[in-house]
DOKE-782900 format. One record per residue (C-alpha): residue number from 1; residue in one letter; x, y, z. Coordinates in Angstrom, 1 decimal. Each point is the difference from the previous one (the first is absolute). Layout:
BEGIN
NUM; A; X; Y; Z
...
This chain:
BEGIN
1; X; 3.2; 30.9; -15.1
2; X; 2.4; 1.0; 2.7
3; X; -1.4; 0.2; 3.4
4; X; 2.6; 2.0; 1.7
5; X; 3.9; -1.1; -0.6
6; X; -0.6; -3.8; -1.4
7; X; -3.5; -1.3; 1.5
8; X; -2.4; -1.0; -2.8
9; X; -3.4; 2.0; 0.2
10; X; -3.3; -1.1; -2.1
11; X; -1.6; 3.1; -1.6
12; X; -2.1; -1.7; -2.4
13; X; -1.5; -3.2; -1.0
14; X; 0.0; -1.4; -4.3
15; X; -3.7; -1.7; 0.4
16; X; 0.7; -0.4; -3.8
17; X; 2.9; -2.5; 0.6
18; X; -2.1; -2.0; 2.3
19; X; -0.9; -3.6; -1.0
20; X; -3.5; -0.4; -0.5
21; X; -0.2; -3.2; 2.3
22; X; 2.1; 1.3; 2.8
23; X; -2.1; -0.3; 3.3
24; X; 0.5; 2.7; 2.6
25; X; 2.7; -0.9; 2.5
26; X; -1.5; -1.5; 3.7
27; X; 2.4; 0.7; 2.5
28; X; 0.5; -2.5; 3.0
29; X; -2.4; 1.2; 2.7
30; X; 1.1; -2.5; 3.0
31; X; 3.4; -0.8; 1.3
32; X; 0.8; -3.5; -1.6
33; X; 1.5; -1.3; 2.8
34; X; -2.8; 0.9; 2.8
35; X; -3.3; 0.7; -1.8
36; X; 0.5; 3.8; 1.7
37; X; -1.6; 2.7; -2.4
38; X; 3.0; 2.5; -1.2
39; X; 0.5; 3.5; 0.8
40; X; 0.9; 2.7; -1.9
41; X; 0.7; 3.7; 1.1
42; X; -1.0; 2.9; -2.5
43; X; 3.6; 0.8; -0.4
44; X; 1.4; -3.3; -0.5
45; X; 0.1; -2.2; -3.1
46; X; 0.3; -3.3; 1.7
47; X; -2.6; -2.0; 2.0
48; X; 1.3; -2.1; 3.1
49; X; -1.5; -2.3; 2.3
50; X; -1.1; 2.0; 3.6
51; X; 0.4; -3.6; 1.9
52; X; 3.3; 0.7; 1.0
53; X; -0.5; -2.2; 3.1
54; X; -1.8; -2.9; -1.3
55; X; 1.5; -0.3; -3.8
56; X; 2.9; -2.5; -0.4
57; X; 2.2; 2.0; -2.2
58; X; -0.1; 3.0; 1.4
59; X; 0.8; -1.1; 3.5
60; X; 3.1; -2.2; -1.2
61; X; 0.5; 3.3; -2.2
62; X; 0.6; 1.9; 2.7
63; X; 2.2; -2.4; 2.2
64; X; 2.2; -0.3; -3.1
65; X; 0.2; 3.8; -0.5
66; X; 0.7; -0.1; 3.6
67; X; 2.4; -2.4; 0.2
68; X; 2.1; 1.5; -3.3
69; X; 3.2; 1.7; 0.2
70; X; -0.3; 3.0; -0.5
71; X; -2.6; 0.2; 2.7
72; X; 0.8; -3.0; 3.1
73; X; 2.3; -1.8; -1.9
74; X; -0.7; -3.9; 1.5
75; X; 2.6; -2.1; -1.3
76; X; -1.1; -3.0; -1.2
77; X; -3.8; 0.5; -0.5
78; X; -1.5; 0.5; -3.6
79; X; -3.4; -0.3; -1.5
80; X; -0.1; -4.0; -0.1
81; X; 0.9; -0.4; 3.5
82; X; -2.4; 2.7; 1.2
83; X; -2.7; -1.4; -1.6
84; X; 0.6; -3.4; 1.3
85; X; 0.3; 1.7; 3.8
86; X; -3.8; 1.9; -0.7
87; X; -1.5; -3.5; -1.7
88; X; 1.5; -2.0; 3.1
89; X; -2.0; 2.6; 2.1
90; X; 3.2; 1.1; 2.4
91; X; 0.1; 3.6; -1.4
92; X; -3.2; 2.7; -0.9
93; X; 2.0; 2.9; -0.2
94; X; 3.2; 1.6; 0.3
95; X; 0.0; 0.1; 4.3
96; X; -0.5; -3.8; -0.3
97; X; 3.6; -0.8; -2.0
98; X; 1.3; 1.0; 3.5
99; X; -2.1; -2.3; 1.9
100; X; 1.6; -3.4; -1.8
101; X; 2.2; -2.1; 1.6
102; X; 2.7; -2.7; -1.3
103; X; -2.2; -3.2; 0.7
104; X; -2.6; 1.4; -1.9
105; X; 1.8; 0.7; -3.1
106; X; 2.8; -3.0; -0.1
107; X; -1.6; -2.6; -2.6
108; X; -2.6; 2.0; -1.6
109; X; -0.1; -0.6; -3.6
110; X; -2.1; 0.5; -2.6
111; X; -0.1; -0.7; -3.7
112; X; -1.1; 2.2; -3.0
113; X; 0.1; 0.0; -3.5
114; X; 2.9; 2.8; -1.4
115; X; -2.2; 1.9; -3.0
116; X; 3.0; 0.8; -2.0
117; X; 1.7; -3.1; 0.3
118; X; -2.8; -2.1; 0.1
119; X; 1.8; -2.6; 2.8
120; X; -1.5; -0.7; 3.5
121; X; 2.1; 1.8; 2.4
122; X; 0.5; -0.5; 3.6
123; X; 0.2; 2.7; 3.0
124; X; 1.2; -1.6; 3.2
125; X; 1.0; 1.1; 3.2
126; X; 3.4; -1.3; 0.6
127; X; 2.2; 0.6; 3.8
128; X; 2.1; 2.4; -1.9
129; X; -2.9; 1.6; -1.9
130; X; -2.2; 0.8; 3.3
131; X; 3.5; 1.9; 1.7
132; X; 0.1; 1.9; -2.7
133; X; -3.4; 0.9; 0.4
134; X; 0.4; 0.8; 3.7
135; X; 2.8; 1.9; 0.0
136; X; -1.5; 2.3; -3.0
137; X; -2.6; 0.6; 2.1
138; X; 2.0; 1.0; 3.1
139; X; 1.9; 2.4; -2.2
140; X; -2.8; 1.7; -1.5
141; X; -0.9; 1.1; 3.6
142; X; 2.9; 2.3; -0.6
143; X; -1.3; 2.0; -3.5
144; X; -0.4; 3.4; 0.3
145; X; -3.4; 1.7; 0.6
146; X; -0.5; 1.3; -3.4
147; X; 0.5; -3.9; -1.4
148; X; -2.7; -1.2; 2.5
149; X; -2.3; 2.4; -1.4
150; X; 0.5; -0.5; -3.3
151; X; -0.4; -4.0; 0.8
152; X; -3.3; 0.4; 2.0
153; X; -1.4; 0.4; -4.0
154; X; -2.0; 3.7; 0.6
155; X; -1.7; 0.7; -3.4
156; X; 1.9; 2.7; -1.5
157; X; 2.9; -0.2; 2.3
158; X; 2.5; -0.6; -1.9
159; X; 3.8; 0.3; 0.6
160; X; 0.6; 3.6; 0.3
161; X; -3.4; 0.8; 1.6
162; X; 1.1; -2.5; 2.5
163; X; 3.0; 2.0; 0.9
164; X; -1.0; 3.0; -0.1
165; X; -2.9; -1.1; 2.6
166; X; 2.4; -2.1; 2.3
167; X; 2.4; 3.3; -0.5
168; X; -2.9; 2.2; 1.2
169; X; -1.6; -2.3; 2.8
170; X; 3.2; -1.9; 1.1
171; X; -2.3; -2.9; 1.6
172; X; -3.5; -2.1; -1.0
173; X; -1.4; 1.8; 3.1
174; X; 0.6; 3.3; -1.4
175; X; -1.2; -0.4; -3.4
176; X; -3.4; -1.7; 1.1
177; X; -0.5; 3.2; 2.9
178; X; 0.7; 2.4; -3.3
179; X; -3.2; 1.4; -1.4
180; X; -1.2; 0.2; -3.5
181; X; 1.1; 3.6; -0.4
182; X; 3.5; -0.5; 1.4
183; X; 0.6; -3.1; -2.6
184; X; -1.0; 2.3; -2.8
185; X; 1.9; 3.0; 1.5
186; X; 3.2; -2.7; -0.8
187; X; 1.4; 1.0; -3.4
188; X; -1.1; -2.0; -2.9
């Protein structure tokens, strides 16, 4: 049945319509990527991996989400050539996309195979390409405070929490001074 407005809710389960062969369902227990045992909060459906700082996906996750437009907007930088940048080693996080320099991205290629297409695909690092790169970078030093925060990838900061925080706190300073009772003194 309904479950508020539109969200499906379980109320009952047909054991009848049950196959008689069916085996019970074994959900994944460790992260596939990093051998990490999952997580799961009491409130939450979903399990996740708690290596956020060791656990490939996650960390190139998070530079993408960093990196998107609606949060840093880097021009120039996607998913292949972030993951090429963290299997080369030059970035770890975020912080380090700042830390590259021009020699160390001109001629940098790599090849993958495209899953829908089913080609090999090439990502290089071409003069025009790395510029590009730079300059996105230099302009993203200009975002607004509530886009930073959003980028830094808080877990349930989202857009508008974002705002409303860099609206209330006005600097990364402020916000990490504030105590647990202010934030939650912040409407919604």
């Amino acid at each position: 049945e309904k479950g508020g407005e539109i969200i499906p809710k379980i109320t009952a389960v047909d054991f009848t319509r049950r196959l008689t062969d069916a085996l019970p369902i074994r959900f994944v227990r460790r992260c596939p990527e990093c051998g990490t045992e999952l997580v799961r909060s009491e409130e939450e459906a979903a399990s996740y991996c708690p290596n956020s700082k060791g656990c490939p996906p996650q960390i190139k996750g998070r530079i993408e989400h960093f990196i998107s437009r609606r949060a840093m907007d880097i021009d120039s930088l996607g998913e292949g050539k972030i993951g090429m940048l963290y299997d080369q080693g030059l970035i770890h996080d975020a912080a380090d996309l700042y830390d590259l320099r021009a020699e160390q991205l001109i001629g940098l290629e790599k090849s993958y195979l495209d899953e829908e297409s089913g080609k090999e695909r090439k990502v290089s690092f071409r003069e025009k390409t790395v510029e590009k790169i730079l300059e996105g970078l230099r302009r993203s030093r200009e975002v607004p405070f509530e886009r930073v925060l959003f980028a830094l990838g808080i877990r349930h900061v989202g857009e508008t929490t974002a705002k409303k925080l860099a609206r209330a706190y006005g600097s990364l300073t402020a916000l990490i001074e504030a105590s647990e009772e202010e934030l939650q003194g912040l409407d919604e």
